[in-house]
C-alpha positions as CSV (number, residue, x, y, z in Angstrom):
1,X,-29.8,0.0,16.3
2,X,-29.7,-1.0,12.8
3,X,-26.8,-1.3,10.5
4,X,-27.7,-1.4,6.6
5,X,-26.9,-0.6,3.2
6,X,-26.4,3.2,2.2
7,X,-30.5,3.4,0.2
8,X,-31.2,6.8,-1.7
9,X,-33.9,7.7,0.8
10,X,-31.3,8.1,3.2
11,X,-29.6,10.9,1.4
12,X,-30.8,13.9,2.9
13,X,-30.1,13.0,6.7
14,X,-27.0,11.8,5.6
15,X,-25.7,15.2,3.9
16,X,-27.4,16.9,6.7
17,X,-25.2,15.1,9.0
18,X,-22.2,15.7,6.7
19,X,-23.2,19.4,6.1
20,X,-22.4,19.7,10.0
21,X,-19.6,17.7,10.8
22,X,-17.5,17.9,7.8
23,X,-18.7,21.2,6.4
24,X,-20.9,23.0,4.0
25,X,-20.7,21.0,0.6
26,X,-18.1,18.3,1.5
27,X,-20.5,15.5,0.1
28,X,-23.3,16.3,-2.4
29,X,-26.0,14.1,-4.0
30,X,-24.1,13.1,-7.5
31,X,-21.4,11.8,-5.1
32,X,-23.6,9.8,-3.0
33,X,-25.1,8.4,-6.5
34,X,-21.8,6.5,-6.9
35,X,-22.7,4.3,-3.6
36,X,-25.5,3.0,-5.1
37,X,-26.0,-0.2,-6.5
38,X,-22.0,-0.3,-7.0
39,X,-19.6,-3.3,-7.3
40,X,-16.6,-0.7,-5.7
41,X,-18.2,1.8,-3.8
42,X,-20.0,0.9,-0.2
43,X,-21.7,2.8,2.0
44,X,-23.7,1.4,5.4
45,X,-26.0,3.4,7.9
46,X,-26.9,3.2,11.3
47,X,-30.5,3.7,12.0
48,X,-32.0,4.3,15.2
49,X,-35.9,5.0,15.2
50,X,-35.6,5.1,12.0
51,X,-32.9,8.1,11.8
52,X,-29.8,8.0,9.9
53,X,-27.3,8.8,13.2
54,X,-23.9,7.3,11.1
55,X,-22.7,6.7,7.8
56,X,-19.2,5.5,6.4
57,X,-18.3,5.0,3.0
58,X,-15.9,2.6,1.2
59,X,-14.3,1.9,-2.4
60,X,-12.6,-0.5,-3.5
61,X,-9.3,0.5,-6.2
62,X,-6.6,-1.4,-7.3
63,X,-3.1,0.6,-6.7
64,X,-3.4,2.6,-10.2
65,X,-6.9,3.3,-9.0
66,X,-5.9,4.7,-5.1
67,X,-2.7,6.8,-6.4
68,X,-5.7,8.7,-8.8
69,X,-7.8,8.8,-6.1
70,X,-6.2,10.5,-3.6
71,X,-5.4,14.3,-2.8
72,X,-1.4,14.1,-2.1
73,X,1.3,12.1,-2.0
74,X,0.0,10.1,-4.7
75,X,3.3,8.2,-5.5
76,X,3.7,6.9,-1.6
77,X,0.5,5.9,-1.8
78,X,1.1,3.3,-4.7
79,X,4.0,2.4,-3.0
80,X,1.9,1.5,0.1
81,X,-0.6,-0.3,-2.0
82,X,1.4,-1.9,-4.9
83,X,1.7,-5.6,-4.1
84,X,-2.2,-5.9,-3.2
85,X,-5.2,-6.5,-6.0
86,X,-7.8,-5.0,-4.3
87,X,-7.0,-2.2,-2.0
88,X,-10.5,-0.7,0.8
89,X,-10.2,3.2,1.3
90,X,-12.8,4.1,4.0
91,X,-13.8,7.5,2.8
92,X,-16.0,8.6,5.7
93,X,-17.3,8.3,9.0
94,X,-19.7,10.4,10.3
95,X,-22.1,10.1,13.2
96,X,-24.8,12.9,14.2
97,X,-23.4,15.3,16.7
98,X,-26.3,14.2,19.2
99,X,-24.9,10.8,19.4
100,X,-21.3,11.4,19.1
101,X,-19.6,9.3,22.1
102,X,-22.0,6.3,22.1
103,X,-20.3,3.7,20.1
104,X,-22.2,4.6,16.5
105,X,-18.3,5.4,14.6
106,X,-16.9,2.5,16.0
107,X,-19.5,0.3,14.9
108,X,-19.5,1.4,11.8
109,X,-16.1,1.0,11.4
110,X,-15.9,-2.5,13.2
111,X,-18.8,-3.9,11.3
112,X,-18.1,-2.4,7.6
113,X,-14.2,-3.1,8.3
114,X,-15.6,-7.2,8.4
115,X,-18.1,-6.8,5.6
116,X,-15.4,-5.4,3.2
117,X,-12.6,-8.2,4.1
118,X,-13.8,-10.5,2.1
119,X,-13.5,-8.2,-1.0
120,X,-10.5,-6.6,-0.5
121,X,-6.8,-7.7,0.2
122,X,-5.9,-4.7,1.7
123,X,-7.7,-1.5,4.1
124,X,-6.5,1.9,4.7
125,X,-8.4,5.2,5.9
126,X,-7.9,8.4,6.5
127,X,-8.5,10.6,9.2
128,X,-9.1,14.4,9.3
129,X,-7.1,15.6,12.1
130,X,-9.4,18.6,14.1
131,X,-8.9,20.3,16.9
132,X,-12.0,19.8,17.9
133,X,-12.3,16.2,18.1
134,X,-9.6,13.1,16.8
135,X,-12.1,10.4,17.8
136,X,-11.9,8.3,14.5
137,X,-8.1,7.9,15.3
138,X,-9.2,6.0,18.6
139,X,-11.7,4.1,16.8
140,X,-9.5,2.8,14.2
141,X,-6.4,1.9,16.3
142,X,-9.3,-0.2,18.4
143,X,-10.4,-2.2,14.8
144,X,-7.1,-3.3,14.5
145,X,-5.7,-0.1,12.2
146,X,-2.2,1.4,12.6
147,X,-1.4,5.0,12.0
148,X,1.3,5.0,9.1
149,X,1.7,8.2,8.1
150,X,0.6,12.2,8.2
151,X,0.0,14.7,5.1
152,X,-0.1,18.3,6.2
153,X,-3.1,20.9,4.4
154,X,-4.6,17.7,2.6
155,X,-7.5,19.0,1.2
156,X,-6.3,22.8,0.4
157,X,-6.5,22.7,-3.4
158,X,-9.3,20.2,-3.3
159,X,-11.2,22.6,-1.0
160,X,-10.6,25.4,-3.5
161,X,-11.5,23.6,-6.7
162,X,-14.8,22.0,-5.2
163,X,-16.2,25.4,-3.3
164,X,-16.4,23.5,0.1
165,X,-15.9,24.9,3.4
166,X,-14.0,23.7,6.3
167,X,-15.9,23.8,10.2
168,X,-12.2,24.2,11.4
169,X,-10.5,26.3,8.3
170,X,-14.4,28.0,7.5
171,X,-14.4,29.4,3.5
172,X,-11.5,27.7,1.2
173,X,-8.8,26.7,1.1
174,X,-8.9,23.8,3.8
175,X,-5.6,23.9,5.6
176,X,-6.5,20.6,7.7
177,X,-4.2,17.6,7.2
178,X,-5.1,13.7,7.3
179,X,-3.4,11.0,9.1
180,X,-3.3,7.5,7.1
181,X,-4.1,4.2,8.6
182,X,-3.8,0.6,7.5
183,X,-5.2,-2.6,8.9
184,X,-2.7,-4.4,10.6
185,X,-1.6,-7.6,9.6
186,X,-2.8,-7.2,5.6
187,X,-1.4,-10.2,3.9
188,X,0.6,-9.3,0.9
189,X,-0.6,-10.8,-2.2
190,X,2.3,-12.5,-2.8
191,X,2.4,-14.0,0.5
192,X,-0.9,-15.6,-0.3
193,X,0.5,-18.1,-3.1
């Protein structure tokens, strides 16, 4: 197993990956453009004879940044995120489905979660909640993440205005909802002084 930076040459295992685990269209090449060669976006892959089976994505935002960023509750979020400079939003993690249950998402979580500490005052992610399977839950409360909060049909108008479809909702809109975690024990930024 390897564990590297997101490379374009990785791109089309990684949306074909994406394509089946968080539906049709739900990442695209110009998006994956941003994680290259970026001093705020950060993306790592796990290769295993030399096949992408994992990739997560981070950025980087300040408060004003993360409250534009995100689908919903846009005003809670800046309240979360106000007293820190530099706030880490994983965006994804994915694994193939042949290797889902080995280890691959929480190693990507555990080993980007300590790669983007040291840029960052402050980590939060969030989770799609699926009937199918809420592993990334289990994986984050294991790296140290607690659940904070829930936002019901999270991606519905994002679902409709981008075209893509859902493996649990199928065509738009997405009525799936996201659970937000944050790393435990962030020090505030004013503690720090």
């Amino acid at each position: 197993m390897e564990f590297i930076t997101f490379q374009s040459k990785h791109f089309e295992q990684v949306l074909t990956i994406a394509n089946s685990t968080l539906g049709a269209n739900y990442l695209t090449v110009p998006y994956l453009n941003k994680y290259l060669n970026s001093n705020t976006y950060f993306a790592f892959v796990i290769i295993e004879d030399d096949e992408v089976i994992g990739f997560t994505s981070l950025v980087i935002l300040t408060p004003k940044e993360l409250k534009k960023t995100v689908l919903k509750e846009k005003d809670w979020f800046y309240e979360l995120s106000k007293k820190y400079a530099r706030i880490a939003l994983r965006k994804q993690t994915i694994v193939h489905p042949n290797f889902i249950g080995k280890g691959y998402g929480s190693k990507l979580v555990e080993l980007s979660s300590k790669l983007i500490e040291s840029l960052c005052d402050f980590q939060l992610s969030t989770v799609w909640i699926k009937r199918s399977n809420n592993a990334m839950s289990t994986i984050l409360l294991k790296n140290g993440f607690e659940r904070t909060k829930t936002l019901h049909n999270y991606w519905k108008a994002d679902s409709l205005e981008n075209k893509y479809s859902c493996p649990e909702c199928g065509t738009p809109p997405c009525m799936c909802s996201t659970e937000v975690y944050r790393k435990k024990n962030a020090p505030a930024l004013t503690d720090a002084f």
